[in-house]
C-alpha positions as CSV (number, residue, x, y, z in Angstrom):
1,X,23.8,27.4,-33.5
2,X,27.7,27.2,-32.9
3,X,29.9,25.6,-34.8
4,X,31.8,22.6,-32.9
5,X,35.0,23.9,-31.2
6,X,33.8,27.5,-30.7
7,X,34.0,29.3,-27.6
8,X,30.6,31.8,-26.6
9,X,31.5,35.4,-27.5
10,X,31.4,37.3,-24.5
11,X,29.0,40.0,-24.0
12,X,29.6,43.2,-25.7
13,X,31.6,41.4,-28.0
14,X,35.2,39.6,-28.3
15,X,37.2,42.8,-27.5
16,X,35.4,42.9,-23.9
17,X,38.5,40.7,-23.6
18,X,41.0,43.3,-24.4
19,X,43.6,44.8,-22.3
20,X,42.8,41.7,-19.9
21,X,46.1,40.1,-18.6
22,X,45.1,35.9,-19.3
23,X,48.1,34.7,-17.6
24,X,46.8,35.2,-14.0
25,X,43.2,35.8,-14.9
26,X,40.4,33.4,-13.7
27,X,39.1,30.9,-15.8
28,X,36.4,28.6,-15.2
29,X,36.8,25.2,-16.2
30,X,33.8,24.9,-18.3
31,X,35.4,27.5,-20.9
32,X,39.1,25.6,-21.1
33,X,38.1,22.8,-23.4
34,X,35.6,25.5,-25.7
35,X,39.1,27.3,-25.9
36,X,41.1,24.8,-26.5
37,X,38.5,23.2,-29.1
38,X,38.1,26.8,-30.6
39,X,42.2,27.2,-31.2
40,X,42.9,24.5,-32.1
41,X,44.5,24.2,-36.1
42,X,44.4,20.0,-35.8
43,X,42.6,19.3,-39.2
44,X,44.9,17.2,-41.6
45,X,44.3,16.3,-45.0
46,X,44.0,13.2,-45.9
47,X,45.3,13.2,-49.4
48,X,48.8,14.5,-51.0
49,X,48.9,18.6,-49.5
50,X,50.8,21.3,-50.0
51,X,52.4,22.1,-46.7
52,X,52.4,25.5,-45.4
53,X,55.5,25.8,-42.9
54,X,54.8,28.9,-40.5
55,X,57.8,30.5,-39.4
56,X,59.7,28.2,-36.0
57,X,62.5,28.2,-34.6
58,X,61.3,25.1,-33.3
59,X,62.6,21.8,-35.6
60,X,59.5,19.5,-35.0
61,X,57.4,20.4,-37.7
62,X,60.6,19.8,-40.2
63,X,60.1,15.9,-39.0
64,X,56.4,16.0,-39.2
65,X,56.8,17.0,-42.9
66,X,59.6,15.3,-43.8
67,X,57.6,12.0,-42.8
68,X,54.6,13.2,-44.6
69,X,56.5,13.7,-47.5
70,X,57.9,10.3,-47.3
71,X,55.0,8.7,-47.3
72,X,54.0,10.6,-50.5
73,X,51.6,13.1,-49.3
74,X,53.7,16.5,-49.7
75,X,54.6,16.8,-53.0
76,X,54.9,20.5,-52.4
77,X,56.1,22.5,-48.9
78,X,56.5,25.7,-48.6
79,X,58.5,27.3,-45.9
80,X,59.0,30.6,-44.1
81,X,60.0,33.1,-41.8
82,X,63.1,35.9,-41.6
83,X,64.6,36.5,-39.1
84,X,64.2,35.2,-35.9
85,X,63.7,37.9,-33.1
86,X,65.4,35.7,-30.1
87,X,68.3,33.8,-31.5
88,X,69.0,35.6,-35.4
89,X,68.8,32.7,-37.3
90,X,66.4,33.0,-40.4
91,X,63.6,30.2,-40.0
92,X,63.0,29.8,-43.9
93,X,66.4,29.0,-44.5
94,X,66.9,26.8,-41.3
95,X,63.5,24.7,-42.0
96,X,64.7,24.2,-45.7
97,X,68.1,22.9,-44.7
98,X,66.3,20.8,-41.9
99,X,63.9,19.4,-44.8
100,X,66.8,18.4,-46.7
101,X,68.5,16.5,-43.6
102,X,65.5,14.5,-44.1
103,X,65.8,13.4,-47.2
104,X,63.1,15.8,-48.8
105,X,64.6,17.1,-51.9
106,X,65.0,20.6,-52.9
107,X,62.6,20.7,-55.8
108,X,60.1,20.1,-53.4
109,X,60.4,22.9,-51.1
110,X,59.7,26.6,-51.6
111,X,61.4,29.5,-49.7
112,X,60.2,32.5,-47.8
113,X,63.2,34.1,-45.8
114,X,62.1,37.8,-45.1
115,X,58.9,37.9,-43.5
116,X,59.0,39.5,-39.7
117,X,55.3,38.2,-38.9
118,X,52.6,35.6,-39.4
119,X,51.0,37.6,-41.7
120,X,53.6,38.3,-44.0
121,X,54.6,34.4,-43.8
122,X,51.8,34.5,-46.0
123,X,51.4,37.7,-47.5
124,X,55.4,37.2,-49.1
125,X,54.6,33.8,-49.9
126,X,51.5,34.1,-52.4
127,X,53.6,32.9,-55.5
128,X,53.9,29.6,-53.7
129,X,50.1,29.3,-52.7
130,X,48.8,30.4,-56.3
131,X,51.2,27.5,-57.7
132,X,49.3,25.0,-55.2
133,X,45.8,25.8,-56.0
134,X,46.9,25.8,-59.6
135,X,47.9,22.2,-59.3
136,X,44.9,21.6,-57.3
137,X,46.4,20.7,-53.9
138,X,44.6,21.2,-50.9
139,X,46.8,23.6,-48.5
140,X,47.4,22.6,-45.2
141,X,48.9,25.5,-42.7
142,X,51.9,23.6,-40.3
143,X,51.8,25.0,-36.8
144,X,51.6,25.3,-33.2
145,X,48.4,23.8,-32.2
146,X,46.6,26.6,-30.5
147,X,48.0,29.1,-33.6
148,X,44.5,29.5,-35.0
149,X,45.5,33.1,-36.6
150,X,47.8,31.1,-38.6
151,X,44.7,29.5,-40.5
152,X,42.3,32.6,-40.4
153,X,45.5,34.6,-42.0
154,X,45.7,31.9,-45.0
155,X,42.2,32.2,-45.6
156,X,42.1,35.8,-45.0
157,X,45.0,36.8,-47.2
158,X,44.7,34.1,-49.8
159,X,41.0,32.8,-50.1
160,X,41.5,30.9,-53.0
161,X,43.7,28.6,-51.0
162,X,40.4,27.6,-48.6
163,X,39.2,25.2,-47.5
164,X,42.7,24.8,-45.1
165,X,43.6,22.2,-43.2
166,X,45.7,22.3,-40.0
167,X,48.7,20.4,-39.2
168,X,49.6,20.6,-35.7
169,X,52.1,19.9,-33.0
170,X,53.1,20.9,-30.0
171,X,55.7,23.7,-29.1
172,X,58.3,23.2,-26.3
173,X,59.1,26.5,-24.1
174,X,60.9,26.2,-20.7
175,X,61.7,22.2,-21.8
176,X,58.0,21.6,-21.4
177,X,55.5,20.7,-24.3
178,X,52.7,22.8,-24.5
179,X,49.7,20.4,-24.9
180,X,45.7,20.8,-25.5
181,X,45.8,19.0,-21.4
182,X,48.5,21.4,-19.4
183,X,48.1,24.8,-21.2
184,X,46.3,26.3,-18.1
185,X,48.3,25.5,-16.0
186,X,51.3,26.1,-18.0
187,X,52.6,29.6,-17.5
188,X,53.8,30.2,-21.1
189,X,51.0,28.1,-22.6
190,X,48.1,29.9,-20.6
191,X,49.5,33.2,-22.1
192,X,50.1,32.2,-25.1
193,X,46.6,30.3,-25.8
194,X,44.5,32.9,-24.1
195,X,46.2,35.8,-26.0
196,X,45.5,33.5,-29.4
197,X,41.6,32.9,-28.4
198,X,41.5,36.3,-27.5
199,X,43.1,38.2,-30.7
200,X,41.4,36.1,-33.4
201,X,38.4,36.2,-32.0
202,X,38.5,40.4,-31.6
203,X,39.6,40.3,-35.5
204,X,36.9,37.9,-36.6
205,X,34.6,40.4,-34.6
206,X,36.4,43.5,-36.4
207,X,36.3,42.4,-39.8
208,X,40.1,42.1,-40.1
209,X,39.8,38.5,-40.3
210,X,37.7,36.3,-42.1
211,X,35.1,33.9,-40.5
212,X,35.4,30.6,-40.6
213,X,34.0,27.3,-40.1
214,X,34.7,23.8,-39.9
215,X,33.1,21.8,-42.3
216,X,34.8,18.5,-44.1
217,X,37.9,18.0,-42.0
218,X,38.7,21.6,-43.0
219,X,38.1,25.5,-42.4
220,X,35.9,26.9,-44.9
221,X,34.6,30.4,-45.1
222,X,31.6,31.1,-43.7
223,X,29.4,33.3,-45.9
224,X,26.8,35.5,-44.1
């Protein structure tokens, strides 16, 4: 039975899909909502979290946090990111000093400022992760909406932080928010969703990432 949210995997497998430009390709419109159900990170907790920034250059998610915060549920939030590719500034140092605007105080907020990827988001941040689960806070990952590798990375290269939870919004490229309703017919938002639905699920399908389920308001692993 599929889990809720997940898209068919295509015959011969999810990397059938490789090499296939998504931008201009076909799609019917039965398999838009299983895509955008299958990326989609939307999964917050509903308790105090400790809130896992992924690199931005984008300030939204600085508010989002900051409110949670303010309301008493992110006693701990972690940011990162080095620097960024298209305009140099370094995102972990940018989304502290945005936190801080915001009246979230600096014993609250850990610091990764050299990672180049989403992976190493994670992979340089594992101090900070180990200190949540020590405390016992449930992690929640802070991130594009359709950025599902974001969550199968935290699970994949810190399992002890699972179950995750997903705290979303929604990007702005070209002055337009990409939402779950106009990524198709978004350029920039039918590339960038595709090529996310596409790439996790070849590295769930590889091995390279972990497979996972919803289950509780949260992604779990799923043992086979």
């Amino acid at each position: 039975m599929t889990d809720q949210g997940e898209a068919p995997v295509p015959s011969g497998g999810a990397s059938a899909y490789a090499g296939i430009d998504f931008s201009v390709a076909e799609i019917s419109p039965e398999l838009v909502p299983q895509i955008t159900a299958f990326v989609d990170i939307e999964a917050p907790p509903t308790g105090p979290a400790a809130y896992f920034v992924f690199g931005t250059n984008q300030t939204l998610p600085a508010d989002l946090v900051a409110d949670r915060y303010q309301q008493g549920l992110a006693p701990l939030i972690i940011v990162t990111g080095g620097v960024n590719r298209h305009n140099g500034i370094v995102e972990g140092h940018v989304l502290r000093n945005l936190l801080i605007e915001r009246g979230v105080p600096m014993d609250v907020i850990r610091v990764e400022a050299e990672s180049a990827d989403t992976w190493q988001n994670v992979q340089n941040s594992t101090t900070f992760l180990d200190e949540a689960v020590h405390v016992g806070l449930p992690v929640a990952a802070v991130s594009k909406w359709y950025h599902r590798r974001a969550i199968q990375i935290l699970a994949t290269v810190h399992p002890k932080a699972a179950p995750l939870h997903g705290f979303s919004y929604e990007p702005v490229y070209s002055g337009v928010p990409i939402t779950r309703d106009n990524w198709p017919e978004h350029p920039d938002g039918r590339r960038r969703v595709i090529r996310e639905w596409q790439e996790t699920r070849r590295r769930i399908a590889d091995g390279s990432f972990v497979s996972l389920k919803r289950m509780n308001g949260a992604f779990a692993a799923r043992w086979r």
